[in-house]
N, CA and C atoms as a LAMMPS dump frame, in Angstrom:
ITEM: TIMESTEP
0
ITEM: NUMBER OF ATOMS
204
ITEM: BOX BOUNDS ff ff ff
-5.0000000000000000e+02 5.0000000000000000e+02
-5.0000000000000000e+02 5.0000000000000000e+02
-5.0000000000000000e+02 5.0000000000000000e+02
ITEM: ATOMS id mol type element x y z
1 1 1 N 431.766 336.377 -288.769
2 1 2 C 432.489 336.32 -287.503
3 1 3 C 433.971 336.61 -287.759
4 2 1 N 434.67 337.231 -287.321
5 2 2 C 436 337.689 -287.239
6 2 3 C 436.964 336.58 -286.218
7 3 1 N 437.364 336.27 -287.533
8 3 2 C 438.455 335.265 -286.521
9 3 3 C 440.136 335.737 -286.222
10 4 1 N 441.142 335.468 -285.565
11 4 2 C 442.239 335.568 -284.751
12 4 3 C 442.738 336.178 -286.336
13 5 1 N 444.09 336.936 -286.674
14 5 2 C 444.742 336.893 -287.73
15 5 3 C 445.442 335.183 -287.943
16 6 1 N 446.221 335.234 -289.336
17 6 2 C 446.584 333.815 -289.417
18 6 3 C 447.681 333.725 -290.303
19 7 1 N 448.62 333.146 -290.079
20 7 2 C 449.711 333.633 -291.298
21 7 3 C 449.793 333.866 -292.046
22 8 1 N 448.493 333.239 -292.89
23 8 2 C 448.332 333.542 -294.038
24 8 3 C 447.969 335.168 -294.589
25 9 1 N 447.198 335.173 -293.448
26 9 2 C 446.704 336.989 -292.959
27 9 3 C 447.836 338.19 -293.554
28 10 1 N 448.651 337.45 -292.275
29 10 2 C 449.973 338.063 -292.121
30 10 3 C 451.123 338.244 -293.512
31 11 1 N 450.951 337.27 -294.089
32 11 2 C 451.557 337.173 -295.821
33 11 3 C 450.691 338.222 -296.663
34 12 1 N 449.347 337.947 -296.68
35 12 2 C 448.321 338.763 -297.648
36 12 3 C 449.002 340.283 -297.12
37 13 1 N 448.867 340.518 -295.732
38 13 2 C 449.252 342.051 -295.539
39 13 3 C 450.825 342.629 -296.134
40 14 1 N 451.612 341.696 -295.83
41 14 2 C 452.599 341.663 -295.992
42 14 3 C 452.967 341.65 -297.424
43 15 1 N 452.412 341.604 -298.364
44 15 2 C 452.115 341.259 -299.639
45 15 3 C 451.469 342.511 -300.514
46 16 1 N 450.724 342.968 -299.327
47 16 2 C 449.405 344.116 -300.099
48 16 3 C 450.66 345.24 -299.93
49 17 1 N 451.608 345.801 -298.454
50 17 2 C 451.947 346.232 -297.869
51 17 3 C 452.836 346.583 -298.925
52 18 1 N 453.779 345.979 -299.42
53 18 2 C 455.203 345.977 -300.34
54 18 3 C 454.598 346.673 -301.733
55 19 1 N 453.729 346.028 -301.779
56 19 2 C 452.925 347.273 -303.395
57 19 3 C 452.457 348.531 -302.849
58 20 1 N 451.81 348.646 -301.998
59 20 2 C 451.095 350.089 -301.7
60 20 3 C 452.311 351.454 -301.953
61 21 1 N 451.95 352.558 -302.061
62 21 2 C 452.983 353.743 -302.22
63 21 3 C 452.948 353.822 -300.558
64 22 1 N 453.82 354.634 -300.206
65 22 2 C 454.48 355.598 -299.075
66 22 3 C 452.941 355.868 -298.379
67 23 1 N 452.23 356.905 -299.237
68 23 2 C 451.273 357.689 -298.536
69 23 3 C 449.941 356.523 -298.221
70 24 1 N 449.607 355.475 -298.963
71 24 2 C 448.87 354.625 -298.918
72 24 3 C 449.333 353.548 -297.938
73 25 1 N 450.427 353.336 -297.138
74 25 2 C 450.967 352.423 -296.633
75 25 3 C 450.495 353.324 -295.227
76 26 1 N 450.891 354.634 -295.208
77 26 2 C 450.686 355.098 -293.995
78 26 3 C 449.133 355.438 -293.634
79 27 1 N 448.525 355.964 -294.676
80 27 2 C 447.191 356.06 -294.495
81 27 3 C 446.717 354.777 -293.856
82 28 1 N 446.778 353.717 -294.412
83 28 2 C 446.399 351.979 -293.881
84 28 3 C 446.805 351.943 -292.724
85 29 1 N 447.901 352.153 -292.696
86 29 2 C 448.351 351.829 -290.985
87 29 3 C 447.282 352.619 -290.301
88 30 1 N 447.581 353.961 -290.366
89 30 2 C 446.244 354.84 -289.322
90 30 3 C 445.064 354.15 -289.627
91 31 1 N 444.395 353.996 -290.637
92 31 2 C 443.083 353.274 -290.548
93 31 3 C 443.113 352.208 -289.211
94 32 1 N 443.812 351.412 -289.912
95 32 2 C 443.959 349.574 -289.283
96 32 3 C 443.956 350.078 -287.689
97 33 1 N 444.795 351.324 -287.055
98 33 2 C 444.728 351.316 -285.868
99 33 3 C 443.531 352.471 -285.072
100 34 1 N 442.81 352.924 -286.025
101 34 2 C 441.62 353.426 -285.657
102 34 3 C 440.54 352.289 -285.174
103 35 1 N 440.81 351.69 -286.485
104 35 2 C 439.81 350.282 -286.233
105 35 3 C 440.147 349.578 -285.352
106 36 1 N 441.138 349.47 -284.232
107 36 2 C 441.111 348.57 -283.31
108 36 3 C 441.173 349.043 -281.993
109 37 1 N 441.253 350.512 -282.249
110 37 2 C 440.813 351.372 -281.2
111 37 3 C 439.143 351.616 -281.253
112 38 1 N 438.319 351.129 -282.078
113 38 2 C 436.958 351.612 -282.179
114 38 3 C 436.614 349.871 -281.397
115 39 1 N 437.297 349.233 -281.718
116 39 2 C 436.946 347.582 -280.81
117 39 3 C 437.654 347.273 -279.791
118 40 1 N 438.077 348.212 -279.014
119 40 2 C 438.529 347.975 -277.725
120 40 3 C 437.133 348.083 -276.777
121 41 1 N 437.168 346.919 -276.588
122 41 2 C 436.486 347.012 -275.382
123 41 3 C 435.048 346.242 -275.97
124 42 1 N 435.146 346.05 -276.813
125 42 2 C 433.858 345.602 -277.55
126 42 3 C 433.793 344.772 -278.614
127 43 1 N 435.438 344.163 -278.885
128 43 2 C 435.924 343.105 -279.745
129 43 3 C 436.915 342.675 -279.951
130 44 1 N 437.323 342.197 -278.5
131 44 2 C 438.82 341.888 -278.904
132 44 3 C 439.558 341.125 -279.675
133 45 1 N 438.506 339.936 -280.336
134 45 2 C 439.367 339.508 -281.215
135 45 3 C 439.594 340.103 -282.747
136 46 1 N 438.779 341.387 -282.762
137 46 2 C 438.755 342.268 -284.151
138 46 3 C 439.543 343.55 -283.873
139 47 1 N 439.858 343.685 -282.29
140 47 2 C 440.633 344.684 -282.085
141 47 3 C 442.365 344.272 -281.977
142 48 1 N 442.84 342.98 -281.675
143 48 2 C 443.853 342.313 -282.068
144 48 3 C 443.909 341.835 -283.598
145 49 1 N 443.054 341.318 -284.379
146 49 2 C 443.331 341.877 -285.908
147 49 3 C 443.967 343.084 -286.453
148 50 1 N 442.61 343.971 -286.471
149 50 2 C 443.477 345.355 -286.381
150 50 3 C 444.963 346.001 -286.138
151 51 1 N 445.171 345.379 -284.813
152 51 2 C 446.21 345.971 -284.57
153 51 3 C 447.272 344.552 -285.088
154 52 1 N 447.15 343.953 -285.297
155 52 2 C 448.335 343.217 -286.134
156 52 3 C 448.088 343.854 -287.777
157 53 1 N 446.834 344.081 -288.595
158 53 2 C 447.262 344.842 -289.289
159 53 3 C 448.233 346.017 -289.872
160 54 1 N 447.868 346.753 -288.866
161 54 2 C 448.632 348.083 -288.353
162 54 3 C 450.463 347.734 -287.959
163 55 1 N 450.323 346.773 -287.271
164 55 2 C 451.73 346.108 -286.893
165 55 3 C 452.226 345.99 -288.38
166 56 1 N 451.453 345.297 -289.379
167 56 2 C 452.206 344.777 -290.143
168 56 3 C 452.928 346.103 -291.555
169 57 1 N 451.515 346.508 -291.159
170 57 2 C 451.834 347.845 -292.369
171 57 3 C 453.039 348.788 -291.457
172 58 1 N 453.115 349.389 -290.532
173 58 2 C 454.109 349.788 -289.892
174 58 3 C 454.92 349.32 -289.666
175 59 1 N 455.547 348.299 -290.25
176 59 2 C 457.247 347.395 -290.296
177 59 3 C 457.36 347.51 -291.451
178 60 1 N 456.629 347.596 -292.755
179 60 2 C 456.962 347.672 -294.067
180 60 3 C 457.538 349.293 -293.988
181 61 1 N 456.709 350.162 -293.357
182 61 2 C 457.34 351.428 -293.073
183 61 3 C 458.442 351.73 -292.376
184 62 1 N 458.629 351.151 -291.482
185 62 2 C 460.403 350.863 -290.946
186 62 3 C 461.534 350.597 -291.893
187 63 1 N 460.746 349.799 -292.601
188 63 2 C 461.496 349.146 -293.653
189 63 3 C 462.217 349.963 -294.317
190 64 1 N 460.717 350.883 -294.938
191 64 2 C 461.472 351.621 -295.916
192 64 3 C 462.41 352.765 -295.873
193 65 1 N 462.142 353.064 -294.226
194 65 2 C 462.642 354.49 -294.002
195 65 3 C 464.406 354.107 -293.632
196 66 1 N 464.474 352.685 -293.079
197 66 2 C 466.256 352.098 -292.536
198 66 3 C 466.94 352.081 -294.221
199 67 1 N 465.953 351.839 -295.697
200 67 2 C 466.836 351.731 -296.535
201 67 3 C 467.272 353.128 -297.217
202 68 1 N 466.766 354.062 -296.691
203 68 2 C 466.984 355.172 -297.059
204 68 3 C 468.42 356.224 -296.625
């Protein structure tokens, strides 16, 4: 069963996110938000995962692009 994300969630991503390269950070993001576009409508609490995934990997990418 897929439960809500959880801070801890949010740390693990946040965590995985800071190691991944450039092209692997962005690839993830598109995944994470495919996957919560494939559960719209048919899982919302796996389609709000998802997209906090995606949230999270796409702020590490903000990240990197403001220190540049």
């Amino acid at each position: 069963m897929v439960t809500p994300a959880t801070a801890a969630d949010f740390a693990a991503w946040e965590a995985k996110a800071k190691a991944m390269s450039d092209a692997e950070l962005l690839y993830s993001a598109r995944d994470a938000r495919a996957a919560a576009e494939a559960m719209r409508g048919w899982n919302p609490i796996a389609e709000g995962r998802y997209d906090d995934e995606a949230f999270t990997y796409g702020d590490e990418i903000r990240r990197r692009r403001q220190r540049r």
